[in-house]
C-alpha positions as YAML, in Angstrom:
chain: A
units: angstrom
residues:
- id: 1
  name: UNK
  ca: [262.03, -6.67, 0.18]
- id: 2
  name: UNK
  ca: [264.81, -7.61, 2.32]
- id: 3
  name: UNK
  ca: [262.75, -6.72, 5.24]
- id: 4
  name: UNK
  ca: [260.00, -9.19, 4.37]
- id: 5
  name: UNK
  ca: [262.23, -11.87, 4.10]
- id: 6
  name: UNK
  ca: [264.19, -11.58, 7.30]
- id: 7
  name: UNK
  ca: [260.20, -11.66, 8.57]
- id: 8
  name: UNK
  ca: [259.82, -15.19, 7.28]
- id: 9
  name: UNK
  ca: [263.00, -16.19, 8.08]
- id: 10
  name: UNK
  ca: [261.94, -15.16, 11.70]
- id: 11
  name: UNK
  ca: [258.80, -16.90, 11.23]
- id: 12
  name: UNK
  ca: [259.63, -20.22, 10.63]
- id: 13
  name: UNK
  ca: [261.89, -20.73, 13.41]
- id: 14
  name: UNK
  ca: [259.23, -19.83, 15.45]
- id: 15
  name: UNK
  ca: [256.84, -22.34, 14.30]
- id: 16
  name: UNK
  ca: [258.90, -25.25, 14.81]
- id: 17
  name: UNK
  ca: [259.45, -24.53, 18.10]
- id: 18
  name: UNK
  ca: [255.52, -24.32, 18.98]
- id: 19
  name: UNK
  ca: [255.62, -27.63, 17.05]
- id: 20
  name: UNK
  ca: [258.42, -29.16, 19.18]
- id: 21
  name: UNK
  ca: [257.02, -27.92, 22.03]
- id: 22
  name: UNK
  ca: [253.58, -29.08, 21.05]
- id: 23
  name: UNK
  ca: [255.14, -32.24, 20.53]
- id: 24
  name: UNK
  ca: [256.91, -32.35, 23.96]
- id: 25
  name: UNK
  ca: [253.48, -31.84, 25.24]
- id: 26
  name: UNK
  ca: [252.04, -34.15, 23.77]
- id: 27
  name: UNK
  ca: [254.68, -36.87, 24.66]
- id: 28
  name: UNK
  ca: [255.24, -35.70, 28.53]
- id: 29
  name: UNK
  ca: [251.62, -36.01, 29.13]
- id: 30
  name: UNK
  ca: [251.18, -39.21, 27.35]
- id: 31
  name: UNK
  ca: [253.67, -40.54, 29.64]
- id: 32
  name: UNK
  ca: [252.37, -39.06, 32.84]
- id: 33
  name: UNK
  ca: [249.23, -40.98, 32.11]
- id: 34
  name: UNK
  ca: [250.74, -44.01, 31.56]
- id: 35
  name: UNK
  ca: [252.74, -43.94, 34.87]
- id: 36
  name: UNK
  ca: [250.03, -42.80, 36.75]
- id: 37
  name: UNK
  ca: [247.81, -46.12, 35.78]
- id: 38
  name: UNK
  ca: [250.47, -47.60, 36.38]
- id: 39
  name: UNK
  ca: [250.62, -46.96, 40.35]
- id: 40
  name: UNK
  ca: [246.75, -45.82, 40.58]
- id: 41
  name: UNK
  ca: [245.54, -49.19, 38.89]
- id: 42
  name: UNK
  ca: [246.96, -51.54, 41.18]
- id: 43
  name: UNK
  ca: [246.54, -49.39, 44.13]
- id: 44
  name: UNK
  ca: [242.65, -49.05, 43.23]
- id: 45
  name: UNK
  ca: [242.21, -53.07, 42.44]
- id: 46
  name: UNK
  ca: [243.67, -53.81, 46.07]
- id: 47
  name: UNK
  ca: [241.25, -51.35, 47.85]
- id: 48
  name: UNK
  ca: [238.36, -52.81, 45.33]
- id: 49
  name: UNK
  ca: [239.45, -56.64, 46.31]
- id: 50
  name: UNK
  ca: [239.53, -55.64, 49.58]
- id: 51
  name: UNK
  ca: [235.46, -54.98, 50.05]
- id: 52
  name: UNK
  ca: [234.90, -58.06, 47.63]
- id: 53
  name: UNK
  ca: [233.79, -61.31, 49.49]
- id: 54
  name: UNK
  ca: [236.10, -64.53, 49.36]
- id: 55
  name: UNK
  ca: [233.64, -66.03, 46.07]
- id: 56
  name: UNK
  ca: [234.70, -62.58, 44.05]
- id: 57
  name: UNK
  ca: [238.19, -62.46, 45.13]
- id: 58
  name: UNK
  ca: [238.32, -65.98, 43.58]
- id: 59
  name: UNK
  ca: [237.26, -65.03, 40.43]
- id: 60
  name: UNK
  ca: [240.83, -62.65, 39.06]
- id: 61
  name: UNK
  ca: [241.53, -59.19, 39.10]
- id: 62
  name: UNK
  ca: [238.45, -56.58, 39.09]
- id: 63
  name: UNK
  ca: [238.08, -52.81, 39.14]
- id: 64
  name: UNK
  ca: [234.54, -52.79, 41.10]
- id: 65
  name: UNK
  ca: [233.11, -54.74, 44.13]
- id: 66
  name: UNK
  ca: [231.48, -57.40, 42.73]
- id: 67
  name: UNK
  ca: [229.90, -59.00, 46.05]
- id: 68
  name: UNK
  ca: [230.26, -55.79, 48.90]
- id: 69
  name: UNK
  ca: [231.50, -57.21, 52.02]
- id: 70
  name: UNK
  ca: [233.10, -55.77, 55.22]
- id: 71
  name: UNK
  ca: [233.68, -59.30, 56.51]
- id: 72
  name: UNK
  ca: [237.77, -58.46, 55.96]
- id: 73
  name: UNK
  ca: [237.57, -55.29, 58.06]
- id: 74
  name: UNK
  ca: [235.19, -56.93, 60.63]
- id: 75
  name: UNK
  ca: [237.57, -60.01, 60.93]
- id: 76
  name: UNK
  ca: [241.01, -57.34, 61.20]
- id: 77
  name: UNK
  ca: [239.15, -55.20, 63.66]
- id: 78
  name: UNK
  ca: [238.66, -57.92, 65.86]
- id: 79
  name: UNK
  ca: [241.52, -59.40, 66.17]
- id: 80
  name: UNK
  ca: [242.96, -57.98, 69.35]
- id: 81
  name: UNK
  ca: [246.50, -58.34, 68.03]
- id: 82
  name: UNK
  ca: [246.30, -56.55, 65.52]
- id: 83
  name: UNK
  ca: [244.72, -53.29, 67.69]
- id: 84
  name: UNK
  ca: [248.31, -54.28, 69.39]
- id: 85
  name: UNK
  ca: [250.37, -53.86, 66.52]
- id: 86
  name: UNK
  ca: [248.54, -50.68, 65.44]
- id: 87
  name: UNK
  ca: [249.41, -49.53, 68.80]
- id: 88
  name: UNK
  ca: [252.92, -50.17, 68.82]
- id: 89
  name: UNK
  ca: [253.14, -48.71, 65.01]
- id: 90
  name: UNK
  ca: [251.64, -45.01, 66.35]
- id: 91
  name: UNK
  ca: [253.64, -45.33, 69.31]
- id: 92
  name: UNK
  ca: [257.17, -46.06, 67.60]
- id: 93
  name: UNK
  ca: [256.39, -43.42, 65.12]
- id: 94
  name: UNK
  ca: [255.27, -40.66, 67.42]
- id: 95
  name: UNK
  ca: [258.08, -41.47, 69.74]
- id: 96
  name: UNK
  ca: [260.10, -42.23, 67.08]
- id: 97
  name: UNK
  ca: [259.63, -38.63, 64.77]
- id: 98
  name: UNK
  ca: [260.24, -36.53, 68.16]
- id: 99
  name: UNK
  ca: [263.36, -37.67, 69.28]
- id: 100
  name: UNK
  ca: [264.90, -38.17, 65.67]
- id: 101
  name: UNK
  ca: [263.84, -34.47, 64.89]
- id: 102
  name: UNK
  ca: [264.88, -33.44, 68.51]
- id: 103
  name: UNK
  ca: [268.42, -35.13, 68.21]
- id: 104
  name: UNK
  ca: [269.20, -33.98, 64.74]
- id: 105
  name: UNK
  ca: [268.19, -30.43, 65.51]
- id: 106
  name: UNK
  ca: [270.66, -30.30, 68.14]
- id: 107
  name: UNK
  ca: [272.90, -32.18, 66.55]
- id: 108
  name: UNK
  ca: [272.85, -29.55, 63.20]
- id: 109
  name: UNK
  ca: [272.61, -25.95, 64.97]
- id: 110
  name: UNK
  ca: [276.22, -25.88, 65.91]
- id: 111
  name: UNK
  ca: [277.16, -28.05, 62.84]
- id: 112
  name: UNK
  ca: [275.98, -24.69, 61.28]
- id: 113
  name: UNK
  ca: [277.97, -22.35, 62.41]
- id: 114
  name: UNK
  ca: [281.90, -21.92, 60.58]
- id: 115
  name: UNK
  ca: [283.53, -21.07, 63.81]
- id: 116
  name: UNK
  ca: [282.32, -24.55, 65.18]
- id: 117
  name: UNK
  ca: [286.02, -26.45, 65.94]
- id: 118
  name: UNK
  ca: [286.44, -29.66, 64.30]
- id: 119
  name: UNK
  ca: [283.32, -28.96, 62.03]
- id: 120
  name: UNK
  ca: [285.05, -30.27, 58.79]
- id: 121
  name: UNK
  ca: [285.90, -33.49, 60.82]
- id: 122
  name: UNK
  ca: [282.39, -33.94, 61.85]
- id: 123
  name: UNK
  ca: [281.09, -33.84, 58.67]
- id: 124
  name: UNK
  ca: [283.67, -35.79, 56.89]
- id: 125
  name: UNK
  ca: [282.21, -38.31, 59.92]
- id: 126
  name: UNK
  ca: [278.54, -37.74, 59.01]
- id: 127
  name: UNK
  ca: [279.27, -38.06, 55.20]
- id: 128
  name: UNK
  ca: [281.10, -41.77, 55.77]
- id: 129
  name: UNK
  ca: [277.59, -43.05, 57.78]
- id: 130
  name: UNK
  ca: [275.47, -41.72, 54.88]
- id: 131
  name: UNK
  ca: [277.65, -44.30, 52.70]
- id: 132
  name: UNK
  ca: [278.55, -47.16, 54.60]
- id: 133
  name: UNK
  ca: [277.56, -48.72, 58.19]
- id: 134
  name: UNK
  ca: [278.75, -51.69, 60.49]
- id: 135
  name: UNK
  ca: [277.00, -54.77, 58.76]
- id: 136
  name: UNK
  ca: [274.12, -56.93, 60.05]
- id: 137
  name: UNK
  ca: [275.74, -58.74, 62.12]
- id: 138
  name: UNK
  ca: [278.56, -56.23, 63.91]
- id: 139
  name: UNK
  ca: [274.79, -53.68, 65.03]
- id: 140
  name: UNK
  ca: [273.39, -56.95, 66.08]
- id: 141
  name: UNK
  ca: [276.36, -57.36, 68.71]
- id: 142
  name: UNK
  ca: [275.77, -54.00, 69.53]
- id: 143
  name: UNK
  ca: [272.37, -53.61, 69.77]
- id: 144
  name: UNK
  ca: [272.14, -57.02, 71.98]
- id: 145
  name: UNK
  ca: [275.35, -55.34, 73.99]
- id: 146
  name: UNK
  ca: [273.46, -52.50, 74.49]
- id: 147
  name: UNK
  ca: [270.48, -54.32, 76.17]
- id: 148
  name: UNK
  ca: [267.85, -53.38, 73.36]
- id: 149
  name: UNK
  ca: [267.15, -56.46, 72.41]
- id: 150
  name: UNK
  ca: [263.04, -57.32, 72.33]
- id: 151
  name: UNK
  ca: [262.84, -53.70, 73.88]
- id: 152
  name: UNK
  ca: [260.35, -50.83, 72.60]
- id: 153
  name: UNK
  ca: [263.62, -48.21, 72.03]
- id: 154
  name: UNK
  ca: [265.37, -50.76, 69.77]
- id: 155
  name: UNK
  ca: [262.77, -48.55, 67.24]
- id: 156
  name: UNK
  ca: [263.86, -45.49, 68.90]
- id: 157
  name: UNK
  ca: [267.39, -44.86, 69.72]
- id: 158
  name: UNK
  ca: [269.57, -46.76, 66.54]
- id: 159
  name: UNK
  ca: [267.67, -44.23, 64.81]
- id: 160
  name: UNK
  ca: [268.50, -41.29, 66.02]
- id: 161
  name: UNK
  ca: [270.88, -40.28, 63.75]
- id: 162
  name: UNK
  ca: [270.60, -39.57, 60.16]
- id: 163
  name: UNK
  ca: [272.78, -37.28, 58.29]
- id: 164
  name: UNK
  ca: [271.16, -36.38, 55.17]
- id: 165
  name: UNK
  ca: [268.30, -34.87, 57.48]
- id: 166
  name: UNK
  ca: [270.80, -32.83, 59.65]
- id: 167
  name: UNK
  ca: [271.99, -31.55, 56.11]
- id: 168
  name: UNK
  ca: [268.58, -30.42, 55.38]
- id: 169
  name: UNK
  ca: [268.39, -28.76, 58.65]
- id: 170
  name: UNK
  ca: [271.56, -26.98, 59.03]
- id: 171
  name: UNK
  ca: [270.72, -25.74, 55.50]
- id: 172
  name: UNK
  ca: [267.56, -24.09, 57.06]
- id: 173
  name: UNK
  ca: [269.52, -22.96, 60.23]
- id: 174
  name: UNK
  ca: [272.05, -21.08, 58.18]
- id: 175
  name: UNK
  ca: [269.29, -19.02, 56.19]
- id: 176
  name: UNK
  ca: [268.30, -17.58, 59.45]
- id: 177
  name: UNK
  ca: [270.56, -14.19, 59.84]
- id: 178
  name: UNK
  ca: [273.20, -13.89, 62.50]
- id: 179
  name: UNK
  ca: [271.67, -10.05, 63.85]
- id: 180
  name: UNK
  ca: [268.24, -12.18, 65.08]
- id: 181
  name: UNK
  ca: [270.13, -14.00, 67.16]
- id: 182
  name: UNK
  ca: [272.67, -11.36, 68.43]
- id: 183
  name: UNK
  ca: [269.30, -9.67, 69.09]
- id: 184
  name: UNK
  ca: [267.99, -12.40, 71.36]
- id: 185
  name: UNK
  ca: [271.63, -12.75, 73.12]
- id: 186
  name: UNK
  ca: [271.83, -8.86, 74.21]
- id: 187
  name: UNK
  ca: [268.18, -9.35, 75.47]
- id: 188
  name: UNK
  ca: [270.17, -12.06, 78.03]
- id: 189
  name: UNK
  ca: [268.89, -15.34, 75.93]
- id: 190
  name: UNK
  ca: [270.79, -18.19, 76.91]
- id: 191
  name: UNK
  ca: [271.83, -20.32, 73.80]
- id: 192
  name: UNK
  ca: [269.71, -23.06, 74.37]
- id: 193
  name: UNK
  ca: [266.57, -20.05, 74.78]
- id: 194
  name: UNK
  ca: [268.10, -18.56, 71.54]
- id: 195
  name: UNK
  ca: [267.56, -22.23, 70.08]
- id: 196
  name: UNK
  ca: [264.08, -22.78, 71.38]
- id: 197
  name: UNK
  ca: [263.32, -19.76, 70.77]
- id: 198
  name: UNK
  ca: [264.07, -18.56, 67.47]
- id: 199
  name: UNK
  ca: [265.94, -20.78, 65.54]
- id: 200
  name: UNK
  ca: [263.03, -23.55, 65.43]
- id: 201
  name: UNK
  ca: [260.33, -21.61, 64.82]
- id: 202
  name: UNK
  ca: [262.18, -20.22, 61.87]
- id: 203
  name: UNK
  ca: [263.02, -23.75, 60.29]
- id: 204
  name: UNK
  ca: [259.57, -25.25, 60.72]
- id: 205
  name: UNK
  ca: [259.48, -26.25, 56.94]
- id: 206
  name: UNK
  ca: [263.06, -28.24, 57.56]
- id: 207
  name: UNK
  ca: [261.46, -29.52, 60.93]
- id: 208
  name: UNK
  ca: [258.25, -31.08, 59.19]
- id: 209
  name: UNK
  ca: [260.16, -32.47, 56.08]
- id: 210
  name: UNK
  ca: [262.21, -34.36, 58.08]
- id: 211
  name: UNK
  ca: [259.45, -35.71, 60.62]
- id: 212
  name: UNK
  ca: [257.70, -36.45, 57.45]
- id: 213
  name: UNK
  ca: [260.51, -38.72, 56.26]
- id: 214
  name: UNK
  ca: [261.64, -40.02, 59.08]
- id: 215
  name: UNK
  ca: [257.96, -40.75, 60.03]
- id: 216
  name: UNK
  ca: [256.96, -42.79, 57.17]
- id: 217
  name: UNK
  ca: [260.36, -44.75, 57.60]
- id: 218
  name: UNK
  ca: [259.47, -45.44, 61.02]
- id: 219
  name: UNK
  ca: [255.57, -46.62, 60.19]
- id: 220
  name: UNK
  ca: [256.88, -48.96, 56.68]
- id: 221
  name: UNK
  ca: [259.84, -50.27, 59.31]
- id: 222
  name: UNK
  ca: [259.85, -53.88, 59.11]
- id: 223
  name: UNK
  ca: [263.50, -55.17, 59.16]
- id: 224
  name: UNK
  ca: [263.85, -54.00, 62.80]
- id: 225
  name: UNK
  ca: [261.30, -55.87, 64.27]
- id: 226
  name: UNK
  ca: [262.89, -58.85, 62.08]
- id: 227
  name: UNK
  ca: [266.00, -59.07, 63.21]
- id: 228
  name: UNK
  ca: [265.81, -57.55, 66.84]
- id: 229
  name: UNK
  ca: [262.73, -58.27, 68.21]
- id: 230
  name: UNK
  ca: [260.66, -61.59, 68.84]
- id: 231
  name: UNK
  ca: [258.52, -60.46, 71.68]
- id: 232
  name: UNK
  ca: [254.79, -60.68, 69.74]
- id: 233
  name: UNK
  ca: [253.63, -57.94, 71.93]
- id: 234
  name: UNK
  ca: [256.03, -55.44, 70.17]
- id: 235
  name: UNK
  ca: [255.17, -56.38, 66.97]
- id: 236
  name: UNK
  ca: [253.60, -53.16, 64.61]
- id: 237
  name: UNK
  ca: [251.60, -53.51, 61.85]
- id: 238
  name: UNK
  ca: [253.96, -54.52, 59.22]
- id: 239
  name: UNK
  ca: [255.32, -57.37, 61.06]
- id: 240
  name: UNK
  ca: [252.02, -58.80, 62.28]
- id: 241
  name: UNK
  ca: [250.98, -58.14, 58.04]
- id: 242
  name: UNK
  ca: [254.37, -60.45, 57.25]
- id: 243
  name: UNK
  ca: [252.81, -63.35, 59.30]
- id: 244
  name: UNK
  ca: [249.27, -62.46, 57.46]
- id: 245
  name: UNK
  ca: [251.43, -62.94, 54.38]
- id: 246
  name: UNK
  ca: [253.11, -66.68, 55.70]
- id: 247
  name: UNK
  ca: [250.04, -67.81, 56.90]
- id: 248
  name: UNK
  ca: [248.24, -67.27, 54.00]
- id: 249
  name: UNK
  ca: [251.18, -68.45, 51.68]
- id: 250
  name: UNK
  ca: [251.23, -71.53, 53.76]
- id: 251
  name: UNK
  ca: [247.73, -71.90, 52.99]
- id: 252
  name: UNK
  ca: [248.07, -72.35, 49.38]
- id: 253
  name: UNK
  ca: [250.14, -75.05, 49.28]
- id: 254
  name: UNK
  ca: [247.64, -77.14, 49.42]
- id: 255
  name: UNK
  ca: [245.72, -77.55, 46.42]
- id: 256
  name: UNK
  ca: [242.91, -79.16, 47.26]
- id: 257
  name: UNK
  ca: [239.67, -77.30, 46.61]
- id: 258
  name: UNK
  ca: [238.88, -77.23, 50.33]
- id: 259
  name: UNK
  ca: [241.51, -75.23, 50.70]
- id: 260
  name: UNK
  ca: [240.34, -72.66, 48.12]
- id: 261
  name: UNK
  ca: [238.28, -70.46, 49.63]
- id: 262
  name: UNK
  ca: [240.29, -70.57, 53.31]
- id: 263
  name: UNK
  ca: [243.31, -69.24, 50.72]
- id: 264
  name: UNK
  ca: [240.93, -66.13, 49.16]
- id: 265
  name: UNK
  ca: [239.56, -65.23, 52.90]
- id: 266
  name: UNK
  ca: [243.13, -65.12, 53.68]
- id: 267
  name: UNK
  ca: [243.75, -62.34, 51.12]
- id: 268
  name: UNK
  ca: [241.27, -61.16, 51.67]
- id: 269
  name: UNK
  ca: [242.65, -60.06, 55.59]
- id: 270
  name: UNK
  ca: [245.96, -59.45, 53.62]
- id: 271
  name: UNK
  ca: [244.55, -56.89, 51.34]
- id: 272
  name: UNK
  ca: [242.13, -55.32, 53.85]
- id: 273
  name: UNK
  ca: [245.25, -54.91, 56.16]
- id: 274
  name: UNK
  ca: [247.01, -53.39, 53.81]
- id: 275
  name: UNK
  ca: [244.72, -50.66, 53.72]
- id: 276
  name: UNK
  ca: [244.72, -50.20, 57.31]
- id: 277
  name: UNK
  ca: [248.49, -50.02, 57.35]
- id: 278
  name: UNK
  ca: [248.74, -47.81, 54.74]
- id: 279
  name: UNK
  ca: [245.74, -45.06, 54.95]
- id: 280
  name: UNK
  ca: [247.07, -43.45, 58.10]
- id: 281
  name: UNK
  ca: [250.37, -42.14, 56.13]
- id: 282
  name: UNK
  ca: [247.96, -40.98, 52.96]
- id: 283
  name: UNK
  ca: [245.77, -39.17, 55.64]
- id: 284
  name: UNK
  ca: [248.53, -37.68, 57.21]
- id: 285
  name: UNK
  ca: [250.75, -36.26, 53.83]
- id: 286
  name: UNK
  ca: [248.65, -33.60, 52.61]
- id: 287
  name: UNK
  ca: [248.76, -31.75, 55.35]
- id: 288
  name: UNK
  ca: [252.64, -31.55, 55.84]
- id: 289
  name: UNK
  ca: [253.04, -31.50, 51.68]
- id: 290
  name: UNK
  ca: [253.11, -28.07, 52.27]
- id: 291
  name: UNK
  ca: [256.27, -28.34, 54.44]
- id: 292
  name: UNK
  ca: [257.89, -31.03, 52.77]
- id: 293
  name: UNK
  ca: [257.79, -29.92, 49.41]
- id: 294
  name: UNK
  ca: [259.67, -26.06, 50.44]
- id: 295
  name: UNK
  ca: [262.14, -28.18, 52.70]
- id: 296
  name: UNK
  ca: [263.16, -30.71, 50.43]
- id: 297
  name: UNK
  ca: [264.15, -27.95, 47.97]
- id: 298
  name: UNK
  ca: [265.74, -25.58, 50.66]
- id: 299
  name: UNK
  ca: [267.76, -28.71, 51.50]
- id: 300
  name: UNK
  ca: [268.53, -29.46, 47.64]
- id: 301
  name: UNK
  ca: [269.94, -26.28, 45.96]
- id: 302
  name: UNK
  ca: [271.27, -24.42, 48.95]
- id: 303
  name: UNK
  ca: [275.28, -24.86, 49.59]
...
């Protein structure tokens, strides 16, 4: 008897956690949904408004094309400017991802090692810049000092240096055991060959998370171009969408009806650039998610 009662007192215990975890279920994905509309729903009614001709675009917020047009993409695509800016925006970036990831790899593979002299200095160094910097108007001095003023490398060189991604990669350096490299030393590897060599093929995933981070900070970059450059033919996408933006804001000051359908063209070029500006980074993510998901995690939980 007491046997079949220490059953049901096992029992119930055991359905309320199905239930709570039922309920959990039940409550996660209900929220999941709702988040997701939240981001997919806007995302979809700018792509939408996009192919929708200046009449439709007039007409509020819709969820299908309700007059197909191109005419946004056709007027974008010819505007030599903005082939220009997308230009300047793969160029920075490309440029940009190499010599970041180049410079903090260097930077991080003796930052790895205990015996390095100095190393808590250095990082007590690193740590401050992750927290605080020189102010707007202190790295304007310097970058004007410094002759980088409307310059291509004023995208390049202030951002070299970035600690949080030479803590991901020294992270991935110090997985990789000491007897590989004492291997590729008593086969007369210099260190920079023992670098090259075998230490970066090894830390791939910690190479392609942070190109994939510094890459889409380089591509959304906007303040740079702000406050450093003023040189037109350096401008990248985002800056040339900002004056997209004024122009069109300008345009609806005026509230005249004549005015109404010059202020829905000009969204419609704001929203179709958008879309330009934005699809190379979605085309580009799934093939590094791969990469960036294992390094981000590697750089997360390891000491």
């Amino acid at each position: 008897m007491s046997t079949v009662m220490q059953d049901k007192g096992s029992i119930a215990p055991a359905r309320r956690i199905r239930h709570n975890s039922a309920a959990f279920t039940i409550i996660n994905c209900t929220l999941l949904v709702v988040f997701t509309l939240l981001i997919v729903v806007p995302v979809w009614n700018i792509v939408i408004s996009s192919f929708s001709s200046s009449k439709a675009l007039g007409e509020g917020v819709a969820f299908w094309p309700k007059e197909f047009s191109l005419d946004n993409y056709t007027y974008v695509l010819k505007d030599k400017t903005m082939w220009n800016a997308l230009f300047i925006s793969v160029a920075k970036t490309g440029v940009g991802v190499v010599c970041h990831t180049l410079f903090c790899a260097l930077f991080a593979y003796p930052m790895s090692k205990a015996y390095l002299a100095g190393r808590k200095l250095y990082s007590a160094m690193g740590i401050v810049t992750m927290f605080f910097s020189g102010g707007m108007i202190p790295t304007f001095l310097l970058i004007k000092s410094l002759g980088l003023l409307n310059t291509f490398w004023v995208y390049i060189i202030p951002a070299l240096f970035s600690y949080y991604d030479i803590i991901i990669l020294m992270n991935f350096f110090r997985q990789i055991p000491d007897s590989l490299m004492e291997s590729a030393r008593i086969d007369g590897a210099s260190e920079w060959r023992v670098f090259r060599s075998v230490v970066l093929p090894l830390s791939m995933p910690g190479i392609a998370t942070i190109g994939l981070f510094h890459g889409v900070a380089q591509w959304n970059d906007f303040m740079t171009t702000k406050l450093y450059v003023n040189n037109e033919a350096l401008y990248p996408l985002q800056m040339r969408l900002y004056d997209i933006i004024v122009q069109s804001q300008a345009a609806t000051q005026n509230a005249n009806m004549g005015h109404l359908v010059l202020d829905t063209t000009s969204r419609g070029v704001r929203l179709s650039t958008i879309i330009i500006t934005v699809l190379p980074i979605l085309v580009l993510y799934p093939f590094v998610q791969r990469y960036f998901i294992s390094g981000s995690m590697a750089g997360a939980v390891k000491g």
